[in-house]
C-alpha positions in Angstrom: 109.1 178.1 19.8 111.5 176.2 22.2 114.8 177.7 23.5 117.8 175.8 25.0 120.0 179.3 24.7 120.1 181.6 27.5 121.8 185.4 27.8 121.6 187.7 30.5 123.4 189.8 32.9 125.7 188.7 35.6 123.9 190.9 37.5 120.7 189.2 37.7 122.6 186.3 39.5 121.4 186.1 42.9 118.4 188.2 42.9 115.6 187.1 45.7 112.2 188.7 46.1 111.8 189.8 49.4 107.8 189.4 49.0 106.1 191.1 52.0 109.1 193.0 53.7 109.6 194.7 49.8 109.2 199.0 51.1 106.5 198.8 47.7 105.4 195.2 47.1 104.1 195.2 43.7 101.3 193.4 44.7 100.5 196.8 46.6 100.6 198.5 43.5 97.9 200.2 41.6 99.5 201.0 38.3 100.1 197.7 37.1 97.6 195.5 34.3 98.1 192.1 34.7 97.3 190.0 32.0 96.5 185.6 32.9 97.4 183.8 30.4 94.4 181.5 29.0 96.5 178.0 30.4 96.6 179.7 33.8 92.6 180.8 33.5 91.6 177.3 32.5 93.8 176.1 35.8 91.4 178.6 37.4 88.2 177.4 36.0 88.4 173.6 37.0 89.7 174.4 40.2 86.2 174.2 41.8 84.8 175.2 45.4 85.1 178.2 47.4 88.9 179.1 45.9 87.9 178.5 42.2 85.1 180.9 42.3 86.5 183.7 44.5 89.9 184.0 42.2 87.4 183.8 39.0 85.8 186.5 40.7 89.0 188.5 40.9 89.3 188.2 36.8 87.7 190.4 34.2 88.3 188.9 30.2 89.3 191.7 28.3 89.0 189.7 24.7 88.5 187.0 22.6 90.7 184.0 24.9 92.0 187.2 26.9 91.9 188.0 31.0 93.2 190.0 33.7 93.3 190.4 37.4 90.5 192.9 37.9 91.4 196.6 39.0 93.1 196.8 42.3 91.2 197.5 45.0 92.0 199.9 47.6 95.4 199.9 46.1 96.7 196.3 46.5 95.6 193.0 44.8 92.3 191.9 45.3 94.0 188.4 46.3 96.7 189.8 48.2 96.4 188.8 51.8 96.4 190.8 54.8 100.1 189.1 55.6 101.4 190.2 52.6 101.5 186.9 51.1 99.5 186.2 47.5 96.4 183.7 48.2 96.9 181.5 44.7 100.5 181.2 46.0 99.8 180.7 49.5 97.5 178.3 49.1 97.7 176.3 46.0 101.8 176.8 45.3 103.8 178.6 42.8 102.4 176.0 40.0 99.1 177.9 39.9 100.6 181.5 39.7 99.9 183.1 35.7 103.3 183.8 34.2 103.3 187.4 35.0 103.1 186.5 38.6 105.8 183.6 38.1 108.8 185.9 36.7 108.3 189.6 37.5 110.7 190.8 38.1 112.4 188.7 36.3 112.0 188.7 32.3 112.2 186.9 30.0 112.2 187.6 26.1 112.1 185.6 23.0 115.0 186.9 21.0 116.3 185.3 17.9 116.4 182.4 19.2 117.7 183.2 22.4 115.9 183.5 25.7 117.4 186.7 27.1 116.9 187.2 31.2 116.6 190.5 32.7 115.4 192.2 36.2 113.1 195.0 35.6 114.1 198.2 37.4 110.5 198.8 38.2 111.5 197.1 41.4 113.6 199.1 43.9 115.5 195.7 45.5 116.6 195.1 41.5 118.0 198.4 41.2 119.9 197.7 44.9 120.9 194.8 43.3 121.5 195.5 39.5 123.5 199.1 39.8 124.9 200.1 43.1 128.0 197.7 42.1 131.4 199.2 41.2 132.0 196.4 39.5 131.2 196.1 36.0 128.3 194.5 34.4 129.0 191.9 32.0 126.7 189.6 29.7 126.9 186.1 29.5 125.3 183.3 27.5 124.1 180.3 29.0 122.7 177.1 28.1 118.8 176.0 29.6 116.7 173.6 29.3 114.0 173.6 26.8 111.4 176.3 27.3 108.7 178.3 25.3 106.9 181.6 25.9 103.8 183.2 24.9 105.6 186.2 23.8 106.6 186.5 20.2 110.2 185.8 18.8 111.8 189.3 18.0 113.9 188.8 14.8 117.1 191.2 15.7 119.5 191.9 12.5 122.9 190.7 13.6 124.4 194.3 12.6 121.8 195.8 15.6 123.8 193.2 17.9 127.2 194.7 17.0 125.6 198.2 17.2 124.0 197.1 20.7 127.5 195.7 21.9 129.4 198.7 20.6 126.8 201.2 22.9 127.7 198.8 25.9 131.5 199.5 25.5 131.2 202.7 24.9 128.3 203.4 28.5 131.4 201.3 29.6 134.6 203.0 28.4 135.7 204.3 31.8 138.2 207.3 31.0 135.0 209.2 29.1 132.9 211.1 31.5 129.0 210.5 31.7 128.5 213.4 29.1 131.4 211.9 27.1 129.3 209.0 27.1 126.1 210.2 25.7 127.3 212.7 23.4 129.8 210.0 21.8 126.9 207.4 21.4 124.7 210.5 20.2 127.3 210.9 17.4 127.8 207.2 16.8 124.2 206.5 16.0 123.6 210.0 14.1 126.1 208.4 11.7 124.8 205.1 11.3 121.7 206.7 9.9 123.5 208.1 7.1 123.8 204.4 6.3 121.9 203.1 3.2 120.8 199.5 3.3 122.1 198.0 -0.2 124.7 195.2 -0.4 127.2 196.7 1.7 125.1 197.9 4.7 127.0 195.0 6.9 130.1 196.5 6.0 129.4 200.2 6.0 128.1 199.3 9.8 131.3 197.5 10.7 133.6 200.2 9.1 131.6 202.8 11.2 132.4 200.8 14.7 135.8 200.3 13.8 136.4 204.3 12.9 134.3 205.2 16.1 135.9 202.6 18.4 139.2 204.7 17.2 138.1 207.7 17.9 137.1 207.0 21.3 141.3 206.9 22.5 141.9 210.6 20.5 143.4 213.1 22.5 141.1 216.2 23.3 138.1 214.3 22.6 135.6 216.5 23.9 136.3 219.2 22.8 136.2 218.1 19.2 132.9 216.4 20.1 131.3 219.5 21.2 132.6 221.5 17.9 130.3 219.3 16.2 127.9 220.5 17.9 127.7 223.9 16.5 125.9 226.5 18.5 124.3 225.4 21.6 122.0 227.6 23.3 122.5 227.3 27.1 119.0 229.4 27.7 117.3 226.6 26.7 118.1 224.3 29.5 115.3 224.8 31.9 112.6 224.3 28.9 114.5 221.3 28.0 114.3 220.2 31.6 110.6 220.7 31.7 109.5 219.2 28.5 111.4 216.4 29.8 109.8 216.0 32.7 106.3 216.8 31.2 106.7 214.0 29.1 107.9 211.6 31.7 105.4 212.8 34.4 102.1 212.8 31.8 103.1 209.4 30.3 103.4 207.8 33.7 99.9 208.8 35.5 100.1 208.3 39.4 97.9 205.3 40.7 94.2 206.2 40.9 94.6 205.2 44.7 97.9 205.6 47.0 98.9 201.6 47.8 98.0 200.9 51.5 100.4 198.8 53.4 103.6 200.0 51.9 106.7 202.3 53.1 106.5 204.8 50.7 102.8 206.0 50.6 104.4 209.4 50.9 106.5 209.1 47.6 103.7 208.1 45.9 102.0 211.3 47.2 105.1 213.6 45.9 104.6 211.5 42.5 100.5 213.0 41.9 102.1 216.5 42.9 105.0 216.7 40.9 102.6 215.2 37.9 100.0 217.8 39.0 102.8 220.4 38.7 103.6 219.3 34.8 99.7 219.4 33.8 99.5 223.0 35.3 103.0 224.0 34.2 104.6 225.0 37.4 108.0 223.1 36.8 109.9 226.1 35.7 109.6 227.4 39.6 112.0 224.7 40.7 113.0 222.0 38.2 116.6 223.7 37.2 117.8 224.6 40.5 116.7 221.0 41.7 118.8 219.3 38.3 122.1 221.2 39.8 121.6 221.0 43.6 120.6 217.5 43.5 121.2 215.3 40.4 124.5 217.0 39.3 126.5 216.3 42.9 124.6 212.4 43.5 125.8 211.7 39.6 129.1 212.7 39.8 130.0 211.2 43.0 128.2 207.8 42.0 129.2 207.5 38.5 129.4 203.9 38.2 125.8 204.0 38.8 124.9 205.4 36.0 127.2 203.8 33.9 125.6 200.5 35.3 122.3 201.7 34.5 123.3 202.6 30.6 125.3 199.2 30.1 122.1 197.4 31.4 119.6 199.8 30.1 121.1 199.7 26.3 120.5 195.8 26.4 117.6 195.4 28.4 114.9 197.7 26.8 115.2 196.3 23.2 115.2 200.2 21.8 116.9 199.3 18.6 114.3 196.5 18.1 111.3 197.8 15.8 113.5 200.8 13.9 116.3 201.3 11.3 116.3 205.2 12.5 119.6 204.8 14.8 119.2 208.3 15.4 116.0 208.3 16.5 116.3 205.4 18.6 118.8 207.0 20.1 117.1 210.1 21.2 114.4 208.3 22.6 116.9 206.2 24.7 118.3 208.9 26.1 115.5 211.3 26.4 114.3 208.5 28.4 117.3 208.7 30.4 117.7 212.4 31.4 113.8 211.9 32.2 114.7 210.1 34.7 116.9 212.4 35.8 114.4 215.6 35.5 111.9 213.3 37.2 113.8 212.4 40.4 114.6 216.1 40.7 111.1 216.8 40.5 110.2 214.8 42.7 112.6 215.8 45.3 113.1 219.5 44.8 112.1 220.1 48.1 115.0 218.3 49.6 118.5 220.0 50.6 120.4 217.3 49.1 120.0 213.4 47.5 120.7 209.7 49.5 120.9 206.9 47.7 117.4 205.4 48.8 115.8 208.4 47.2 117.9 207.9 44.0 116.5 204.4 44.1 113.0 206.0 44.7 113.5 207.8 41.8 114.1 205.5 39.0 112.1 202.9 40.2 108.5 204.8 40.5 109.8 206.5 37.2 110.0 202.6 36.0 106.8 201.3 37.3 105.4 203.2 33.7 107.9 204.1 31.6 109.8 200.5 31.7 106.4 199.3 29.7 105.4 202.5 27.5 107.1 202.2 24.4 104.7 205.5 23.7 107.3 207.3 26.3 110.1 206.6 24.3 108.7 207.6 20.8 107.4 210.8 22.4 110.8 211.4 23.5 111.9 210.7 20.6 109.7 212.9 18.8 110.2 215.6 20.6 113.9 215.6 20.5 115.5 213.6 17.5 116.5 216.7 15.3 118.6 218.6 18.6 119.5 215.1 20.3 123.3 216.2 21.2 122.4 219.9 21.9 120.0 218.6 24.3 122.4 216.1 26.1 125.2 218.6 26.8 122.2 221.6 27.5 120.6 218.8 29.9 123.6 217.4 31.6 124.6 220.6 33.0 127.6 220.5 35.5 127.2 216.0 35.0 131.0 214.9 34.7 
Protein backbone atom coordinates (compact mmCIF):
# COMPACT_ATOMS: atom_id res chain seq x y z
CA UNK A 1 0.00 0.00 0.00
CA UNK A 2 1.25 3.56 -0.82
CA UNK A 3 0.80 6.49 1.55
CA UNK A 4 1.06 10.29 0.74
CA UNK A 5 -0.43 11.10 4.45
CA UNK A 6 1.80 11.62 7.28
CA UNK A 7 1.03 12.17 11.29
CA UNK A 8 3.31 12.41 14.00
CA UNK A 9 4.51 14.35 16.86
CA UNK A 10 5.98 17.81 16.78
CA UNK A 11 8.31 16.38 18.94
CA UNK A 12 10.08 14.12 16.61
CA UNK A 13 11.10 17.29 14.59
CA UNK A 14 14.65 17.66 14.85
CA UNK A 15 15.74 14.48 16.14
CA UNK A 16 19.61 13.44 15.07
CA UNK A 17 21.36 10.18 15.88
CA UNK A 18 24.36 10.84 17.53
CA UNK A 19 25.77 7.28 16.13
CA UNK A 20 29.10 6.57 18.05
CA UNK A 21 29.17 9.32 20.81
CA UNK A 22 25.31 7.70 21.82
CA UNK A 23 26.23 6.69 26.03
CA UNK A 24 24.42 3.03 24.61
CA UNK A 25 24.69 2.80 20.84
CA UNK A 26 22.19 0.30 19.88
CA UNK A 27 24.40 -1.18 17.76
CA UNK A 28 26.18 -2.14 21.20
CA UNK A 29 23.26 -3.79 22.27
CA UNK A 30 22.56 -7.37 22.88
CA UNK A 31 18.80 -7.47 23.38
CA UNK A 32 17.82 -6.46 20.09
CA UNK A 33 16.61 -9.17 16.90
CA UNK A 34 16.95 -7.64 13.83
CA UNK A 35 15.05 -8.83 11.19
CA UNK A 36 16.63 -7.93 6.99
CA UNK A 37 14.10 -7.68 4.93
CA UNK A 38 14.35 -10.22 1.85
CA UNK A 39 14.98 -6.84 -0.78
CA UNK A 40 17.82 -5.84 1.49
CA UNK A 41 19.23 -9.71 1.65
CA UNK A 42 19.05 -10.08 -2.09
CA UNK A 43 21.11 -6.46 -2.19
CA UNK A 44 23.42 -8.65 0.00
CA UNK A 45 23.63 -11.65 -2.07
CA UNK A 46 24.79 -9.94 -5.50
CA UNK A 47 26.99 -7.79 -3.87
CA UNK A 48 29.97 -10.18 -4.48
CA UNK A 49 33.73 -10.26 -3.12
CA UNK A 50 35.14 -9.99 0.23
CA UNK A 51 32.07 -7.55 1.60
CA UNK A 52 29.26 -9.74 0.07
CA UNK A 53 30.32 -12.78 1.77
CA UNK A 54 31.52 -11.43 5.19
CA UNK A 55 27.88 -9.52 5.75
CA UNK A 56 26.18 -12.89 4.42
CA UNK A 57 28.18 -14.38 6.97
CA UNK A 58 26.77 -12.13 9.64
CA UNK A 59 22.99 -13.41 8.61
CA UNK A 60 21.16 -16.45 9.82
CA UNK A 61 17.43 -17.13 7.82
CA UNK A 62 15.08 -17.79 10.34
CA UNK A 63 12.14 -18.96 7.66
CA UNK A 64 10.76 -19.44 4.55
CA UNK A 65 12.11 -15.70 2.62
CA UNK A 66 13.05 -14.64 6.34
CA UNK A 67 16.66 -13.38 7.83
CA UNK A 68 18.40 -11.75 10.57
CA UNK A 69 21.62 -10.28 11.74
CA UNK A 70 23.13 -13.22 13.62
CA UNK A 71 23.40 -13.05 17.54
CA UNK A 72 25.60 -10.22 18.74
CA UNK A 73 28.72 -11.06 19.47
CA UNK A 74 30.56 -10.03 22.46
CA UNK A 75 27.68 -7.65 22.99
CA UNK A 76 27.79 -5.38 19.85
CA UNK A 77 26.98 -6.03 16.15
CA UNK A 78 29.02 -8.43 14.51
CA UNK A 79 29.45 -5.52 11.72
CA UNK A 80 29.88 -2.76 13.99
CA UNK A 81 33.32 -1.32 13.64
CA UNK A 82 35.80 -0.71 16.17
CA UNK A 83 35.10 3.30 15.47
CA UNK A 84 31.71 2.90 16.21
CA UNK A 85 30.62 3.37 12.79
CA UNK A 86 28.32 0.34 10.97
CA UNK A 87 30.49 -1.38 8.13
CA UNK A 88 27.33 -1.72 5.42
CA UNK A 89 26.96 2.04 6.15
CA UNK A 90 30.39 2.98 6.21
CA UNK A 91 31.26 1.46 3.28
CA UNK A 92 28.54 0.99 0.83
CA UNK A 93 26.10 4.07 2.09
CA UNK A 94 22.90 4.35 3.78
CA UNK A 95 21.15 2.71 0.42
CA UNK A 96 22.36 -0.72 1.53
CA UNK A 97 21.24 -0.44 5.21
CA UNK A 98 17.78 -3.14 5.84
CA UNK A 99 14.92 -1.02 6.99
CA UNK A 100 15.39 -1.67 10.59
CA UNK A 101 18.75 -0.09 10.34
CA UNK A 102 17.40 2.83 8.08
CA UNK A 103 14.62 4.26 10.67
CA UNK A 104 15.25 3.04 14.27
CA UNK A 105 14.67 5.10 16.03
CA UNK A 106 12.46 6.49 14.04
CA UNK A 107 9.09 4.53 13.16
CA UNK A 108 6.98 4.29 11.05
CA UNK A 109 3.50 2.55 10.98
CA UNK A 110 0.92 1.75 8.45
CA UNK A 111 -2.26 3.12 9.96
CA UNK A 112 -5.51 3.47 8.13
CA UNK A 113 -4.07 4.92 5.55
CA UNK A 114 -1.83 7.09 7.31
CA UNK A 115 1.83 6.69 7.77
CA UNK A 116 2.13 7.74 11.43
CA UNK A 117 6.07 8.80 12.67
CA UNK A 118 7.21 8.18 15.99
CA UNK A 119 10.76 8.03 18.05
CA UNK A 120 11.05 5.04 20.08
CA UNK A 121 11.88 5.67 23.75
CA UNK A 122 14.11 2.69 23.67
CA UNK A 123 16.72 5.35 22.83
CA UNK A 124 17.92 7.60 25.73
CA UNK A 125 18.77 10.83 23.20
CA UNK A 126 14.79 10.42 22.08
CA UNK A 127 13.61 10.55 25.55
CA UNK A 128 16.14 13.88 26.00
CA UNK A 129 14.48 14.97 23.12
CA UNK A 130 10.75 13.77 23.21
CA UNK A 131 9.89 14.57 27.12
CA UNK A 132 12.16 16.82 29.00
CA UNK A 133 10.11 19.89 27.22
CA UNK A 134 7.73 22.01 29.24
CA UNK A 135 6.16 22.70 26.28
CA UNK A 136 3.40 20.63 25.15
CA UNK A 137 3.32 17.94 22.68
CA UNK A 138 1.11 18.28 19.92
CA UNK A 139 0.25 16.06 16.79
CA UNK A 140 0.22 17.13 13.40
CA UNK A 141 -0.65 15.70 9.97
CA UNK A 142 1.53 16.09 7.18
CA UNK A 143 1.53 15.44 3.65
CA UNK A 144 4.74 12.93 2.03
CA UNK A 145 5.57 11.64 -0.84
CA UNK A 146 4.48 8.25 -1.85
CA UNK A 147 5.82 5.41 0.24
CA UNK A 148 5.08 1.75 1.15
CA UNK A 149 6.08 -0.49 4.04
CA UNK A 150 6.46 -4.00 4.69
CA UNK A 151 4.44 -3.81 7.76
CA UNK A 152 0.68 -4.43 7.60
CA UNK A 153 -2.06 -1.66 7.38
CA UNK A 154 -3.74 -1.53 10.96
CA UNK A 155 -7.48 -0.83 10.36
CA UNK A 156 -8.27 1.59 13.45
CA UNK A 157 -12.23 2.24 14.00
CA UNK A 158 -12.63 6.06 13.83
CA UNK A 159 -14.46 5.90 17.39
CA UNK A 160 -10.84 4.44 18.84
CA UNK A 161 -9.34 7.81 17.24
CA UNK A 162 -11.73 9.97 19.27
CA UNK A 163 -11.22 7.63 22.31
CA UNK A 164 -7.27 7.98 21.62
CA UNK A 165 -7.63 11.87 21.26
CA UNK A 166 -9.89 12.24 24.27
CA UNK A 167 -6.89 10.16 26.50
CA UNK A 168 -4.42 12.85 25.06
CA UNK A 169 -6.40 15.75 26.49
CA UNK A 170 -7.13 14.39 29.33
CA UNK A 171 -2.68 13.06 30.06
CA UNK A 172 -2.86 16.85 28.93
CA UNK A 173 -5.47 18.71 31.09
CA UNK A 174 -3.07 20.64 33.21
CA UNK A 175 -5.08 21.63 36.45
CA UNK A 176 -5.56 17.57 37.18
CA UNK A 177 -2.60 16.11 39.01
CA UNK A 178 -0.69 13.01 37.60
CA UNK A 179 -3.04 10.68 39.77
CA UNK A 180 -6.02 12.90 38.58
CA UNK A 181 -4.82 11.89 35.38
CA UNK A 182 -4.76 8.13 35.57
CA UNK A 183 -7.56 7.58 37.78
CA UNK A 184 -9.90 9.85 35.42
CA UNK A 185 -8.73 7.89 32.20
CA UNK A 186 -9.14 4.62 34.42
CA UNK A 187 -12.82 5.71 34.89
CA UNK A 188 -13.28 6.86 31.34
CA UNK A 189 -12.37 3.64 29.68
CA UNK A 190 -14.13 1.41 32.60
CA UNK A 191 -17.18 3.07 31.13
CA UNK A 192 -16.70 2.74 27.66
CA UNK A 193 -16.76 -1.04 28.18
CA UNK A 194 -20.12 -0.89 29.35
CA UNK A 195 -20.67 0.09 25.76
CA UNK A 196 -22.55 -2.50 23.48
CA UNK A 197 -21.66 -2.43 19.77
CA UNK A 198 -25.24 -2.25 17.98
CA UNK A 199 -26.38 0.77 15.84
CA UNK A 200 -25.71 3.31 18.26
CA UNK A 201 -22.17 2.37 19.54
CA UNK A 202 -20.81 5.71 17.57
CA UNK A 203 -23.02 7.64 19.49
CA UNK A 204 -23.11 6.00 22.92
CA UNK A 205 -18.96 6.62 22.46
CA UNK A 206 -19.46 10.26 21.66
CA UNK A 207 -22.11 10.90 24.37
CA UNK A 208 -19.53 9.21 26.87
CA UNK A 209 -16.62 11.87 25.77
CA UNK A 210 -18.88 14.68 25.89
CA UNK A 211 -20.27 13.74 29.73
CA UNK A 212 -16.52 12.86 30.74
CA UNK A 213 -14.97 15.96 28.97
CA UNK A 214 -17.67 17.68 31.52
CA UNK A 215 -16.76 16.24 34.26
CA UNK A 216 -13.25 16.90 34.06
CA UNK A 217 -13.97 21.10 35.11
CA UNK A 218 -16.36 19.79 38.41
CA UNK A 219 -15.47 21.15 41.52
CA UNK A 220 -14.01 18.64 44.11
CA UNK A 221 -13.09 16.25 41.45
CA UNK A 222 -11.09 13.96 43.33
CA UNK A 223 -12.58 13.40 45.79
CA UNK A 224 -15.67 12.19 44.08
CA UNK A 225 -13.27 10.11 41.93
CA UNK A 226 -11.85 8.31 44.70
CA UNK A 227 -15.54 7.58 46.30
CA UNK A 228 -15.92 5.50 43.30
CA UNK A 229 -13.40 3.75 44.25
CA UNK A 230 -14.88 2.05 47.23
CA UNK A 231 -12.49 0.59 49.68
CA UNK A 232 -8.91 0.69 48.95
CA UNK A 233 -6.57 -1.25 50.86
CA UNK A 234 -3.35 0.74 51.43
CA UNK A 235 -1.46 -2.61 52.77
CA UNK A 236 -1.43 -3.70 49.56
CA UNK A 237 0.91 -1.24 47.99
CA UNK A 238 4.28 -2.90 48.38
CA UNK A 239 2.86 -6.34 46.75
CA UNK A 240 1.43 -4.13 44.09
CA UNK A 241 4.82 -2.63 43.70
CA UNK A 242 6.54 -5.96 43.40
CA UNK A 243 4.17 -7.73 41.09
CA UNK A 244 4.74 -4.78 39.04
CA UNK A 245 8.07 -4.91 38.91
CA UNK A 246 8.19 -8.77 38.66
CA UNK A 247 6.44 -8.48 35.58
CA UNK A 248 8.41 -5.71 34.13
CA UNK A 249 11.84 -7.12 35.21
CA UNK A 250 10.95 -11.06 33.96
CA UNK A 251 9.47 -9.84 30.62
CA UNK A 252 12.52 -7.80 29.82
CA UNK A 253 15.57 -10.39 30.38
CA UNK A 254 18.93 -8.55 30.71
CA UNK A 255 21.36 -9.14 27.64
CA UNK A 256 23.05 -12.49 27.69
CA UNK A 257 26.34 -10.38 27.60
CA UNK A 258 27.00 -6.69 29.15
CA UNK A 259 27.60 -4.41 25.67
CA UNK A 260 31.33 -3.53 25.52
CA UNK A 261 32.21 -0.05 24.39
CA UNK A 262 29.35 1.82 25.95
CA UNK A 263 28.86 4.39 29.06
CA UNK A 264 26.63 2.58 30.93
CA UNK A 265 28.08 -1.09 31.30
CA UNK A 266 27.37 -0.54 34.96
CA UNK A 267 23.45 0.08 34.47
CA UNK A 268 23.28 -2.70 32.55
CA UNK A 269 24.88 -4.62 35.55
CA UNK A 270 22.16 -3.06 38.10
CA UNK A 271 19.57 -4.30 35.38
CA UNK A 272 20.61 -8.54 35.79
CA UNK A 273 20.56 -7.66 39.64
CA UNK A 274 17.48 -6.08 40.11
CA UNK A 275 16.00 -8.89 37.62
CA UNK A 276 17.91 -11.46 39.69
CA UNK A 277 16.20 -9.86 42.74
CA UNK A 278 12.39 -10.39 41.11
CA UNK A 279 13.20 -14.23 40.18
CA UNK A 280 14.41 -14.85 43.81
CA UNK A 281 11.80 -12.53 45.35
CA UNK A 282 13.83 -10.11 47.29
CA UNK A 283 11.95 -6.83 46.04
CA UNK A 284 9.92 -6.48 49.20
CA UNK A 285 13.45 -5.49 51.06
CA UNK A 286 13.60 -2.25 49.25
CA UNK A 287 11.13 -1.60 46.43
CA UNK A 288 8.57 0.66 48.66
CA UNK A 289 10.92 2.76 50.34
CA UNK A 290 12.81 3.28 46.88
CA UNK A 291 8.97 4.31 45.10
CA UNK A 292 8.70 7.23 47.98
CA UNK A 293 12.35 8.36 48.40
CA UNK A 294 13.00 8.42 44.79
CA UNK A 295 10.09 8.30 42.16
CA UNK A 296 7.55 10.32 44.39
CA UNK A 297 9.93 13.65 44.84
CA UNK A 298 11.61 13.34 40.79
CA UNK A 299 7.66 12.98 39.58
CA UNK A 300 6.32 15.69 41.35
CA UNK A 301 8.95 18.18 40.73
CA UNK A 302 9.15 17.14 36.87
CA UNK A 303 5.62 16.71 36.12
CA UNK A 304 5.47 17.77 32.67
CA UNK A 305 7.60 14.84 32.13
CA UNK A 306 5.37 12.55 32.73
CA UNK A 307 2.59 14.12 31.28
CA UNK A 308 4.83 14.21 28.05
CA UNK A 309 5.46 10.69 28.25
CA UNK A 310 1.46 9.84 28.63
CA UNK A 311 0.39 12.28 25.74
CA UNK A 312 3.13 10.52 23.52
CA UNK A 313 2.89 7.17 25.00
CA UNK A 314 -1.14 6.96 24.49
CA UNK A 315 -0.56 7.61 20.75
CA UNK A 316 2.56 5.93 20.03
CA UNK A 317 2.14 2.31 21.37
CA UNK A 318 -1.13 1.50 19.43
CA UNK A 319 -2.72 -0.16 22.79
CA UNK A 320 -6.24 0.37 21.79
CA UNK A 321 -5.34 -1.34 18.43
CA UNK A 322 -6.21 -5.22 18.52
CA UNK A 323 -9.11 -4.92 21.51
CA UNK A 324 -12.72 -3.66 22.07
CA UNK A 325 -11.99 -4.26 26.07
CA UNK A 326 -11.32 -0.34 26.87
CA UNK A 327 -10.83 -1.40 30.23
CA UNK A 328 -8.47 -3.76 29.72
CA UNK A 329 -6.50 -1.90 27.45
CA UNK A 330 -6.32 0.44 29.77
CA UNK A 331 -4.89 -1.51 32.64
CA UNK A 332 -2.32 -2.75 30.53
CA UNK A 333 -1.36 0.87 29.48
CA UNK A 334 -0.88 1.86 32.67
CA UNK A 335 0.43 -1.14 34.42
CA UNK A 336 2.93 -0.61 31.89
CA UNK A 337 3.41 2.79 33.12
CA UNK A 338 3.79 2.46 36.88
CA UNK A 339 6.28 -0.48 35.73
CA UNK A 340 8.28 1.78 34.74
CA UNK A 341 8.14 3.54 37.57
CA UNK A 342 8.64 0.38 40.04
CA UNK A 343 11.46 -0.51 37.70
CA UNK A 344 13.56 2.64 37.84
CA UNK A 345 13.21 2.49 41.61
CA UNK A 346 14.48 -0.88 41.50
CA UNK A 347 17.04 -0.26 39.77
CA UNK A 348 18.21 2.59 41.74
CA UNK A 349 17.23 1.76 45.28
CA UNK A 350 20.53 2.09 46.33
CA UNK A 351 20.75 5.74 45.55
CA UNK A 352 20.02 8.66 48.13
CA UNK A 353 18.09 10.53 45.60
CA UNK A 354 17.18 10.62 41.53
CA UNK A 355 18.91 13.03 38.50
CA UNK A 356 17.46 13.31 35.55
CA UNK A 357 20.09 11.06 33.55
CA UNK A 358 19.16 8.22 35.79
CA UNK A 359 15.40 8.90 35.10
CA UNK A 360 16.37 8.78 31.47
CA UNK A 361 18.29 5.52 32.33
CA UNK A 362 15.34 4.21 33.61
CA UNK A 363 12.76 4.35 31.04
CA UNK A 364 14.96 3.75 28.28
CA UNK A 365 16.63 0.18 29.37
CA UNK A 366 12.93 -0.46 30.68
CA UNK A 367 12.09 0.38 26.79
CA UNK A 368 14.73 -1.63 25.09
CA UNK A 369 12.00 -4.72 25.90
CA UNK A 370 8.90 -3.71 26.87
CA UNK A 371 8.50 -1.00 23.89
CA UNK A 372 8.30 -4.32 21.58
CA UNK A 373 6.54 -7.06 24.02
CA UNK A 374 2.94 -6.69 23.46
CA UNK A 375 3.12 -10.00 26.03
CA UNK A 376 4.15 -7.20 28.81
CA UNK A 377 1.21 -5.38 28.30
CA UNK A 378 -1.33 -8.27 28.31
CA UNK A 379 0.34 -9.68 31.40
CA UNK A 380 -0.16 -6.38 32.99
CA UNK A 381 -3.25 -6.43 31.89
CA UNK A 382 -4.09 -9.69 33.22
CA UNK A 383 -2.88 -9.27 36.22
CA UNK A 384 -4.56 -6.10 37.05
CA UNK A 385 -7.79 -5.31 34.94
CA UNK A 386 -10.45 -6.15 37.68
CA UNK A 387 -8.56 -3.57 40.59
CA UNK A 388 -7.12 -1.14 37.78
CA UNK A 389 -8.06 2.24 39.80
CA UNK A 390 -7.33 0.66 43.29
CA UNK A 391 -4.04 -0.06 41.99
CA UNK A 392 -3.28 3.45 40.46
CA UNK A 393 -4.08 5.47 43.64
CA UNK A 394 -2.40 2.33 45.93
CA UNK A 395 0.72 2.64 43.36
CA UNK A 396 0.99 6.30 43.01
CA UNK A 397 1.54 6.83 46.57
CA UNK A 398 2.48 10.49 47.63
CA UNK A 399 2.61 11.20 43.11
CA UNK A 400 0.72 14.68 42.85
Amino acid sequence: MTYTKGFMSNSVHGFQCTMGACEDNCCRNTTWSITVDPETYKKYANLGGELGEHILSCIEETGEGAYKFKEFDHGHCPLLTDEGLCLIHRDLGEGYLCHTCTTYPRIWSPFNGYAEHWLSLSCPDVIRHVLYKKKKITFIEFPMSPCSFPDPNVSFPAEKFQIRQFLVEIAQYRKFSLKEKLIFSGLFMRSLSKITVDDNYSKSIADAISAYRSSMRTAGLLEKLLSDLGAIHIDNRSQILITLADVAANCALPPKKIPEGIKNTEYYKLMTEFHNDAVEKRLDNYLADAFDRLIVPYVNANRYVFENYLAYSLVSTKFLADTDDFAKAYAGFAGEFLAMFAYTAGLFHANETLNDDEMIIGMYLYHRKISHSVAVRKALADAFSDNLLPLLFCALGGIN
